[in-house]
N, C-alpha and C positions, 0 to 999 in steps of 0.2 A: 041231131047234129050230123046223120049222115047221110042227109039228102042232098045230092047236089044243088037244089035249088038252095041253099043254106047259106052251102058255101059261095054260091055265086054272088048272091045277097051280099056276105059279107065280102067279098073283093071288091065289088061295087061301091059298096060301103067307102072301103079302105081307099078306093082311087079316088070319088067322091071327094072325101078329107083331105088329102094329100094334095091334092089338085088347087084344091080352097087356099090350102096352108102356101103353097107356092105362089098363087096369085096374089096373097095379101102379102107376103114377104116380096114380091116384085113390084107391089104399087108400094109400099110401105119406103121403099129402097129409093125406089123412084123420088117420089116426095122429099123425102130428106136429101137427097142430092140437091134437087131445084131449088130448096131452100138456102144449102148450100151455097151454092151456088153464088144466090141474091143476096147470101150476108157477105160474101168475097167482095162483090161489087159495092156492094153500099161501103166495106171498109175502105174499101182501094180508090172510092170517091172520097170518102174523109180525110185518108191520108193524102189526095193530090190539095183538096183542097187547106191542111194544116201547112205542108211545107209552104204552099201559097203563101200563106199568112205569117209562117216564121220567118220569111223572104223577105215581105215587106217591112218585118221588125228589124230584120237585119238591118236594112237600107236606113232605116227611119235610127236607129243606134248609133250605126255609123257617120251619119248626119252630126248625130248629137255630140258623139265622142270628137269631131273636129271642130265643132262650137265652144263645146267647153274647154279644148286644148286649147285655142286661139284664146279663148276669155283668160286662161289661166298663163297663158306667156305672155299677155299684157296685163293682167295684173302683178307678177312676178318682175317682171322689168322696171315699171313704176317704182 
């Protein structure tokens, strides 16, 4: 253990690993962002496309709510 060539070895080593460990924590990071990402977008198209749809319930409600108010002041008046 006290030849220099040892300890070069193991510094080599050590940067070796370290080096590894940073690069799979940078792709690892990466990934999960992108994915991130893509589930933002997919949610943020859901939600344009639900209020879309609670919109047109709206309308279609509000249709109905004046249908049945007219059906029910003429049948009250009678």
């Amino acid at each position: 253990m006290t030849e220099p060539q040892v300890w070069t070895l193991i510094g080599v080593f050590a940067a070796v690993m370290l080096g590894g460990m940073t690069l799979m924590t940078t792709l690892l990071t990466r990934t999960i962002s992108a994915k991130s990402d893509a589930a933002d977008s997919r949610i943020e198209s859901l939600r344009v496309e639900m209020n879309a749809r609670f919109d047109t319930m709206d309308v279609k409600f509000s249709t109905l709510d004046r249908e049945v108010a007219t059906l029910a002041e003429r049948f009250w008046r009678s």
